[in-house]
C-alpha positions, 0 to 999 in steps of 0.5 A: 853078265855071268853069275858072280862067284861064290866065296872062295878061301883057302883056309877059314878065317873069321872074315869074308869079303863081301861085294866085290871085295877080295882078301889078299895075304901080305908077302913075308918079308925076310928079316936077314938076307941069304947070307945071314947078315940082320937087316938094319931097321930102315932097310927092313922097312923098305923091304916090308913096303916091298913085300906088301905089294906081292900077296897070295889071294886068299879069299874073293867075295860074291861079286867080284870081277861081276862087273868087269869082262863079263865076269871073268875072274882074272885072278883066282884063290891061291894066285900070288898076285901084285896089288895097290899099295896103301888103298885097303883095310888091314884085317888082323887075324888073332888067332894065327900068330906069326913071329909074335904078331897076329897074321895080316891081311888086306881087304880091298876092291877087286880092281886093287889086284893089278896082275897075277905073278906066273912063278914057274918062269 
């Protein structure tokens, strides 16, 4: 087995995953579509569930991807990345307020990072 990673974030929060965990940043949803009609409230649900499962890979834990392929990472820090829905903590961050509310992040297991998603296509 390769030595685990060391913590890695893209910028520094008052959290840092542990073990194998890893810190994703929730996708942005858009609250108005391109031509500027407001979403209904419904539909911004739906697209905010949507948007959930896209993040940005902010931080990884010590031991992340240690236990699998030899320990090659599949994703790294700043990868935008698909994750599991509704398998991990919502950490919120007080001090980065985002349109009126504090900043979200989810803490999951590295196994949870499903795919990295190559935006240059």
């Amino acid at each position: 087995m390769s030595e685990p990673q060391k913590v890695q974030n893209i910028k520094k929060l008052p959290i840092e995953p542990c073990g194998s965990y890893v810190l994703v940043k929730p996708d942005k949803f858009e609250r108005e579509t391109k031509s500027g009609i407001v979403l209904a409230t419904e539909q911004e649900a739906q697209r905010e569930d949507v948007a959930r499962v896209k993040g940005t890979l902010v931080a990884v834990g010590p031991c992340a991807w240690g236990d699998y392929i030899d320990g090659e990472p599949w994703a790294q820090v700043g990868d935008h990345v698909y994750y599991k829905r509704h398998i991990a903590d919502m950490y919120k961050d007080e001090d980065d307020i985002v349109d009126g509310k504090p900043q979200k992040y989810f803490l999951m297991n590295d196994l949870n990072i499903l795919a990295v998603i190559n935006d240059e296509r």
